[in-house]
Every structure is written in structure tokens, then in C-alpha cells.
N, CA, C and O atoms as a GROMACS GRO file, in nm:
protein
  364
    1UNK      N    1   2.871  14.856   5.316
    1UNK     CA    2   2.924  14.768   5.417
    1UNK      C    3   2.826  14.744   5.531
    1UNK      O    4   2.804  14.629   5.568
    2UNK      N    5   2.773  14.836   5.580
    2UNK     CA    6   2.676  14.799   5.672
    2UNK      C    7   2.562  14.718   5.648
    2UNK      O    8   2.523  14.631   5.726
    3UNK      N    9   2.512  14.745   5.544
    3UNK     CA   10   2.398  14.643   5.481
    3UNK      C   11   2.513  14.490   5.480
    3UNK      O   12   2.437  14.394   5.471
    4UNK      N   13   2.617  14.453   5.485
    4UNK     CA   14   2.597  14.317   5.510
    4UNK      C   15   2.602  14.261   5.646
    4UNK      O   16   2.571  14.144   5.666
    5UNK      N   17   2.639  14.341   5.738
    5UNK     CA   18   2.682  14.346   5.884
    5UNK      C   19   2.506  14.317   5.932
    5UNK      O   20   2.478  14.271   6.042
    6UNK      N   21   2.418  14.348   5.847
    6UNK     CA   22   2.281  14.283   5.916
    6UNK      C   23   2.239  14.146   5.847
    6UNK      O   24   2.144  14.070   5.864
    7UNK      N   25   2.363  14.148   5.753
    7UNK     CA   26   2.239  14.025   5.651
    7UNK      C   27   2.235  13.903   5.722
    7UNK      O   28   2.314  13.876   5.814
    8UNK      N   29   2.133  13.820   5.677
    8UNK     CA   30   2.090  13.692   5.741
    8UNK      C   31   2.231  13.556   5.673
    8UNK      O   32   2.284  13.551   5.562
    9UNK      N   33   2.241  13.514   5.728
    9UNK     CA   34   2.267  13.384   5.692
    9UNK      C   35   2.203  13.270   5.610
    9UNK      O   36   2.085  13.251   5.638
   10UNK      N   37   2.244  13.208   5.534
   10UNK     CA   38   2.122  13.130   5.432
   10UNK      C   39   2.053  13.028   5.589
   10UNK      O   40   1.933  13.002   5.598
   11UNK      N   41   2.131  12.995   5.670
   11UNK     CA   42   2.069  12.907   5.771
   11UNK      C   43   1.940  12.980   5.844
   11UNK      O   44   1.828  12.939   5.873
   12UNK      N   45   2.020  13.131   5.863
   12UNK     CA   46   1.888  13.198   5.980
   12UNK      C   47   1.794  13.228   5.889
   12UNK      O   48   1.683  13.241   5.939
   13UNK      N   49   1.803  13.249   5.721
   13UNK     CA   50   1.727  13.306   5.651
   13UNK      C   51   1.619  13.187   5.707
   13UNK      O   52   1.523  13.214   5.779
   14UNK      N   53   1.654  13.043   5.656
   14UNK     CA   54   1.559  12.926   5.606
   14UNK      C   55   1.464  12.886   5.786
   14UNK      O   56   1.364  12.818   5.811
   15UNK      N   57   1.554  12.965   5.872
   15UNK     CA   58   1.497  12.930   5.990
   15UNK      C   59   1.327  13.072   6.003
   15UNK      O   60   1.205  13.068   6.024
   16UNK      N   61   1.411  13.150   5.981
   16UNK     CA   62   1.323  13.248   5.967
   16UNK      C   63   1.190  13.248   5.890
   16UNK      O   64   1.092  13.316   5.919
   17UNK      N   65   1.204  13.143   5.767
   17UNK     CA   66   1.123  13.150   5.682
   17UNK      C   67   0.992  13.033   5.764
   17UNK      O   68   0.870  13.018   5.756
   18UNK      N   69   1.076  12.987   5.819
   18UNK     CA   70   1.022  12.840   5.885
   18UNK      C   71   0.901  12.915   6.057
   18UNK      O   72   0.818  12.855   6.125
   19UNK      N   73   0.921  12.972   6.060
   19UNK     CA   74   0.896  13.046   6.222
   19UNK      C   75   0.769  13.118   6.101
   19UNK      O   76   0.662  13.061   6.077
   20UNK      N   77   0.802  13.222   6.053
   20UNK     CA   78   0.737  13.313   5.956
   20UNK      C   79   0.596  13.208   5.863
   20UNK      O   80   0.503  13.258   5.798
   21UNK      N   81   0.618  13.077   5.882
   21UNK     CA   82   0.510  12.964   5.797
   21UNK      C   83   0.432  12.930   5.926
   21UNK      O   84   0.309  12.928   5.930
   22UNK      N   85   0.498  12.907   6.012
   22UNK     CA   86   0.418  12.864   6.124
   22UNK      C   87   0.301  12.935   6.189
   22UNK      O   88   0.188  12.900   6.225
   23UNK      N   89   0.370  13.049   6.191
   23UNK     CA   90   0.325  13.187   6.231
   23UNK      C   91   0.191  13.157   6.124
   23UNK      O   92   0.090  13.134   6.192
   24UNK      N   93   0.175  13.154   6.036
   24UNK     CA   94   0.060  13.224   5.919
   24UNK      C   95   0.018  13.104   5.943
   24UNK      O   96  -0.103  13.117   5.927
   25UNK      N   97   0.042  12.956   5.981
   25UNK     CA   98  -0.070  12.858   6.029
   25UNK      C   99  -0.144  12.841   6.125
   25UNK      O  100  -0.247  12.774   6.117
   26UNK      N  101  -0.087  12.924   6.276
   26UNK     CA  102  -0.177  12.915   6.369
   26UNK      C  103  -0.265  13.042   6.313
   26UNK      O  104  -0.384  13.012   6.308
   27UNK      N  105  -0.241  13.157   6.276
   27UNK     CA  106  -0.347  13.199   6.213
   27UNK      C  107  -0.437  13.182   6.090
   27UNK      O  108  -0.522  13.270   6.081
   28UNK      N  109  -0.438  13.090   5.992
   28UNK     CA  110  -0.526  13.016   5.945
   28UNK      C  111  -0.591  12.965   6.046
   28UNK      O  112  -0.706  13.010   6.055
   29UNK      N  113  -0.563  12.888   6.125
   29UNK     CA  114  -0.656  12.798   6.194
   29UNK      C  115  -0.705  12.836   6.306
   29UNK      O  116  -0.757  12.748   6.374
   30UNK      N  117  -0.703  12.976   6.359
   30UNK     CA  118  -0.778  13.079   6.413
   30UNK      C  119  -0.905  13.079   6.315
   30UNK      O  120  -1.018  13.092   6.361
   31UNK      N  121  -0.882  13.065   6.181
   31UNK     CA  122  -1.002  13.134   6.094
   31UNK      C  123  -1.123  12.982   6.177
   31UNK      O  124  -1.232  13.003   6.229
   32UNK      N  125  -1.085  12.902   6.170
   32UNK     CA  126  -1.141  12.719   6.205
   32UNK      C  127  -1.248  12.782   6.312
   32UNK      O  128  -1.370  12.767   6.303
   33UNK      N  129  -1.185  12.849   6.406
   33UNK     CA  130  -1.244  12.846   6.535
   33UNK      C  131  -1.416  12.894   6.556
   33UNK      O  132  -1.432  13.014   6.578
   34UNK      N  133  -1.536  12.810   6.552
   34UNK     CA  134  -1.638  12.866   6.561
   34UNK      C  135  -1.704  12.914   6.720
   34UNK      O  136  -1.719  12.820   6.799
   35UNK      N  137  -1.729  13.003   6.752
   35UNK     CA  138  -1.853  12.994   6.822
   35UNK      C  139  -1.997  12.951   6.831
   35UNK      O  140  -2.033  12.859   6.758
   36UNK      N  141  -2.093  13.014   6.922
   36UNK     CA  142  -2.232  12.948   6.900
   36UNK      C  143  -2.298  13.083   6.786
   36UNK      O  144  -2.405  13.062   6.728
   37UNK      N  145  -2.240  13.184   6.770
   37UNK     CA  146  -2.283  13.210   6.660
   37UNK      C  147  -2.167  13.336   6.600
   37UNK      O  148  -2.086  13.379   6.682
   38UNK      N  149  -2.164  13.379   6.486
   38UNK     CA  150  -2.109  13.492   6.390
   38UNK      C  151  -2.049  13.597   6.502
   38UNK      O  152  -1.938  13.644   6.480
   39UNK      N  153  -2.104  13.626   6.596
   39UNK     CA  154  -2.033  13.773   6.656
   39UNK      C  155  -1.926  13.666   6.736
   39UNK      O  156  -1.805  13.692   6.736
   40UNK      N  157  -1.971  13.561   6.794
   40UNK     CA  158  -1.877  13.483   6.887
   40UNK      C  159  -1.786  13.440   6.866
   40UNK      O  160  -1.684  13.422   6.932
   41UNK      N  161  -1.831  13.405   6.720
   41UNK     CA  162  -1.680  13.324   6.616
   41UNK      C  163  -1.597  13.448   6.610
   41UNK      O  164  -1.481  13.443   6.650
   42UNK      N  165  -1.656  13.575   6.554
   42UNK     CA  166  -1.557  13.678   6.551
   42UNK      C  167  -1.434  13.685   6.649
   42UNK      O  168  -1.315  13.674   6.620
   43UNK      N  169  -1.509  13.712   6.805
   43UNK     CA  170  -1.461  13.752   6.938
   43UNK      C  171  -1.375  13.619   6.965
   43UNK      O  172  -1.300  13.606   7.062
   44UNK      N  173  -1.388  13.556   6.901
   44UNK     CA  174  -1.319  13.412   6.950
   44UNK      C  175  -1.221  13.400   6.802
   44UNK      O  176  -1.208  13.280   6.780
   45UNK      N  177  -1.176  13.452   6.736
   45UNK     CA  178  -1.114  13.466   6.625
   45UNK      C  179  -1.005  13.509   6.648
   45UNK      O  180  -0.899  13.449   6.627
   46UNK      N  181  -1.022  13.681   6.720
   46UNK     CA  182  -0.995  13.770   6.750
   46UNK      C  183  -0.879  13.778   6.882
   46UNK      O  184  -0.768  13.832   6.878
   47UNK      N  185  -0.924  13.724   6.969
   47UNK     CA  186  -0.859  13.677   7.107
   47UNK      C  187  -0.746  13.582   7.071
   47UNK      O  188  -0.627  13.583   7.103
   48UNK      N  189  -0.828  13.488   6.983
   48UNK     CA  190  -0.668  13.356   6.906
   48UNK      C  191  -0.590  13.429   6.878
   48UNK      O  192  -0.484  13.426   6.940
   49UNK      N  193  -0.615  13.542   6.756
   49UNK     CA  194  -0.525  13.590   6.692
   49UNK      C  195  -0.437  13.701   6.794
   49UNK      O  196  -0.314  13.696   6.805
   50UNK      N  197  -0.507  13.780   6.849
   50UNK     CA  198  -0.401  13.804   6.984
   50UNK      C  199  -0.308  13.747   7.035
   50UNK      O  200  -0.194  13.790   7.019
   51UNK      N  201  -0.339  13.604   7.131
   51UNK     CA  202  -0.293  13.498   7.161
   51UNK      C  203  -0.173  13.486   7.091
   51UNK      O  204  -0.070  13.535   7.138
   52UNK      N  205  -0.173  13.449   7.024
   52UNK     CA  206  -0.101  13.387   6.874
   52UNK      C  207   0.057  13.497   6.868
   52UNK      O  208   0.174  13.461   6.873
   53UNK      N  209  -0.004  13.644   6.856
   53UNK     CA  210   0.059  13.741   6.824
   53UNK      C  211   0.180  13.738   6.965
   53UNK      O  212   0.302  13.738   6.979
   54UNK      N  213   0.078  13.734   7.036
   54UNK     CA  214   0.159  13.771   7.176
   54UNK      C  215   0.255  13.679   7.217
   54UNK      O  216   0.364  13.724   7.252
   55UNK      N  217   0.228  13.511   7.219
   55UNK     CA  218   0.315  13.410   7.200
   55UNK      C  219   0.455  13.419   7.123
   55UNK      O  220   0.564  13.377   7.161
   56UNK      N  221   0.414  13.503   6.978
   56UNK     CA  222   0.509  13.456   6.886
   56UNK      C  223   0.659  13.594   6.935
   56UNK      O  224   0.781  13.579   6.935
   57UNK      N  225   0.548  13.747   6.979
   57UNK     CA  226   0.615  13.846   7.028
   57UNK      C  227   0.730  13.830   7.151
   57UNK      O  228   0.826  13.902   7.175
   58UNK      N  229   0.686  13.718   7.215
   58UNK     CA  230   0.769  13.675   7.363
   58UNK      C  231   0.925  13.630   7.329
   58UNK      O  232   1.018  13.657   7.406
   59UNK      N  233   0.939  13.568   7.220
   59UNK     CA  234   1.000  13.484   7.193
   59UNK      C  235   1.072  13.558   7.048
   59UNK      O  236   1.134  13.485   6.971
   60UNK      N  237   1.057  13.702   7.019
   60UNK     CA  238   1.114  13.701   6.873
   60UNK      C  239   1.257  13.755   6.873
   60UNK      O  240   1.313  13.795   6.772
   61UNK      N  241   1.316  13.753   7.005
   61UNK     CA  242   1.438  13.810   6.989
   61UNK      C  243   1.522  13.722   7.044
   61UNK      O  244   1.626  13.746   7.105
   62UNK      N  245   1.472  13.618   7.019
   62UNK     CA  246   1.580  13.453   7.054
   62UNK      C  247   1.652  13.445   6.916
   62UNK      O  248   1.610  13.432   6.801
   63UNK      N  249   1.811  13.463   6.986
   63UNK     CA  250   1.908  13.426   6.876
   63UNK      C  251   1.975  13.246   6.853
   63UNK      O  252   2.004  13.172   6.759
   64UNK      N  253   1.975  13.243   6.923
   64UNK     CA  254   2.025  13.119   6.981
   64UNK      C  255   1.940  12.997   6.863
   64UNK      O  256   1.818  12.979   6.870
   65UNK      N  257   2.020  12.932   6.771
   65UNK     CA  258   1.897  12.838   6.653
   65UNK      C  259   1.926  12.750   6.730
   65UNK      O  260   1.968  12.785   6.619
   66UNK      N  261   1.943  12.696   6.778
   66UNK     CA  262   1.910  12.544   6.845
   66UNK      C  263   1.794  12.579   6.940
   66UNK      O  264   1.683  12.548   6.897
   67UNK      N  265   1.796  12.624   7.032
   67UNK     CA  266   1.665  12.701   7.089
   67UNK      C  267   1.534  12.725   6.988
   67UNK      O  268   1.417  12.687   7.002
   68UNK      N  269   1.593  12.798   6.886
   68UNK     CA  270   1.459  12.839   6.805
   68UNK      C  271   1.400  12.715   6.722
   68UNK      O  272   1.280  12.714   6.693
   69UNK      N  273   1.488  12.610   6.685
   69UNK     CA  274   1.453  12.488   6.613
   69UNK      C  275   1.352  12.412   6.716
   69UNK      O  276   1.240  12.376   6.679
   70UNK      N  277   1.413  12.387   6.880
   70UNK     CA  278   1.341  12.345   6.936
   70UNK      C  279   1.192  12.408   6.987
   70UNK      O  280   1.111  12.333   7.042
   71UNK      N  281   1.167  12.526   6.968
   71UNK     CA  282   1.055  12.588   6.948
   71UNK      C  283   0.984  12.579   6.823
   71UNK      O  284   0.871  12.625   6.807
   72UNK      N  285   1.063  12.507   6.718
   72UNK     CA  286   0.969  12.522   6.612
   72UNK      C  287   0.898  12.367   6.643
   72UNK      O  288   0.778  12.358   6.614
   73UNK      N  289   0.954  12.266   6.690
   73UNK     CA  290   0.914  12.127   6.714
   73UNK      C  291   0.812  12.145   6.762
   73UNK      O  292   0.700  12.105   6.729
   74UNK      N  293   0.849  12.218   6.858
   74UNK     CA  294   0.696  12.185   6.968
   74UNK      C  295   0.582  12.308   6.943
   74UNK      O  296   0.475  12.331   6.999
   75UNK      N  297   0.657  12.380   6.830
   75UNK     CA  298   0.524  12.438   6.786
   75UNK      C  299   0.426  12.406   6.675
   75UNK      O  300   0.304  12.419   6.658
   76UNK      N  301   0.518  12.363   6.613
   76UNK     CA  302   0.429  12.210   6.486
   76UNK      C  303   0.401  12.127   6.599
   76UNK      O  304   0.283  12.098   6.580
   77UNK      N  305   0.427  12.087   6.674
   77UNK     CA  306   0.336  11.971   6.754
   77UNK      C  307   0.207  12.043   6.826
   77UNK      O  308   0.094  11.996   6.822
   78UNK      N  309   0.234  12.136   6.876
   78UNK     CA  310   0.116  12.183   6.928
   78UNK      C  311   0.010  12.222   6.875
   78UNK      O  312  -0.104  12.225   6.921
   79UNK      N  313   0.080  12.274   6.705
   79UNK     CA  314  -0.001  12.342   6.590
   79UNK      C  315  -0.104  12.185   6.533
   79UNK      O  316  -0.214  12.210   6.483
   80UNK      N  317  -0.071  12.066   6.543
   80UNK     CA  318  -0.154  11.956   6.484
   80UNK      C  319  -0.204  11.914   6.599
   80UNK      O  320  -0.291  11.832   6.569
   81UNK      N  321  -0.196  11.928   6.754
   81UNK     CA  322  -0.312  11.901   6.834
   81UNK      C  323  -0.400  12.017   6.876
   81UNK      O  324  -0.491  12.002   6.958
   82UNK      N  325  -0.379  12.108   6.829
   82UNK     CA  326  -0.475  12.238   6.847
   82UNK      C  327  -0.597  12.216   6.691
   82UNK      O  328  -0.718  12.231   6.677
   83UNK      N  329  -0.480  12.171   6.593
   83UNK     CA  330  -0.560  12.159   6.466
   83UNK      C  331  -0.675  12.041   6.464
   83UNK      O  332  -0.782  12.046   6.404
   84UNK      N  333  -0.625  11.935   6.546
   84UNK     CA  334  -0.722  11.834   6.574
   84UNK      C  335  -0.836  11.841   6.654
   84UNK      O  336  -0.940  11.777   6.639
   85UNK      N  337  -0.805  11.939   6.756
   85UNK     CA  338  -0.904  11.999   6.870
   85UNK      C  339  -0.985  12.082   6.806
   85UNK      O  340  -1.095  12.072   6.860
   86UNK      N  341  -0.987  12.169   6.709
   86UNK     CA  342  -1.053  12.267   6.678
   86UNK      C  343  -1.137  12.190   6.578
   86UNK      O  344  -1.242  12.249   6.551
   87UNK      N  345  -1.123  12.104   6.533
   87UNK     CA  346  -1.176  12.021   6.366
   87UNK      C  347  -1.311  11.893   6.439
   87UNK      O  348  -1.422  11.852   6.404
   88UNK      N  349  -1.209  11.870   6.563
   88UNK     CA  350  -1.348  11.772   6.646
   88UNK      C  351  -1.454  11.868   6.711
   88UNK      O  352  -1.573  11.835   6.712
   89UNK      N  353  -1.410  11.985   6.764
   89UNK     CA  354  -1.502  12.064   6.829
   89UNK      C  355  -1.593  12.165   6.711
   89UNK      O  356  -1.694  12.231   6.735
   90UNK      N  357  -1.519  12.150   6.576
   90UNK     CA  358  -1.637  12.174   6.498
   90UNK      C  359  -1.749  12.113   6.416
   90UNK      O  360  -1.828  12.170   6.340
   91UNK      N  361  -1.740  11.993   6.446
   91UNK     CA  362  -1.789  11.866   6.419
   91UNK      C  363  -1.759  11.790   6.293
   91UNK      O  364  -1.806  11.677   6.276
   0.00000   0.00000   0.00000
């Protein structure tokens, strides 16, 4: 009985899964990020992926799905002008 008293909902599951994709795209596109050389790209990899972590940590105990949907909008939006920024600044 207790194991269902935690289970997800097929809605929070598919929301979850959706947050959980996003998540693994701003870090792909951490990998994008160059410096002026190999140790910099690292250190600048590294800091994104922090970034990234710490953003997603602020925000992971929002229950509320209308809230979390509207965070996923504007995080696919932000995720394709960060993706565009990083793709011009690598030439």
C-alpha cells in the first residue's frame, strides 16, 4: 500500500519525463560551449554544467503542473536562444 501512496500519475509521470529531457539538453549543449582553448572549454563546460544543476535544483520541489508546464515553455525557449548563441559564437 504505501508504494502506491508515492506513485506518479501518468500526467506527473509524462511531465517529469519532459523536465528530465530538458534537463539532459541544456547539458548537451554545455558540451557546444568552446573557449580560446581545451583547459578553457573545460572550465567553461564545467561552470554551465553547475549553472544548469543549480537552476534545475531551485525549482525541483514545485508541485504545482501548471507552474511546472510554464517553466518548461520558457525553458525550451531559452534552451533554442542559448542554442543559437552558443552555435554563432562558435562560428
Amino acid at each position: 500500500m504505501s508504494k502506491l501512496k508515492n506513485a506518479m500519475s501518468l500526467k506527473q509521470f509524462m511531465i517529469r519525463q519532459e523536465v528530465l529531457q530538458m534537463y539532459r539538453s541544456y547539458l548537451r549543449l554545455g558540451r557546444l560551449i568552446q573557449g580560446s582553448d581545451e583547459e578553457s572549454s573545460k572550465k567553461l563546460q564545467l561552470e554551465w554544467n553547475t549553472w544548469v544543476r543549480s537552476e534545475f535544483d531551485l525549482r525541483k520541489n514545485e508541485k504545482n503542473e501548471d507552474v511546472i508546464r510554464n517553466m518548461l515553455v520558457i525553458g525550451k525557449r531559452q534552451l533554442g536562444e542559448l542554442n543559437r548563441s552558443i552555435r554563432i559564437s562558435n562560428g
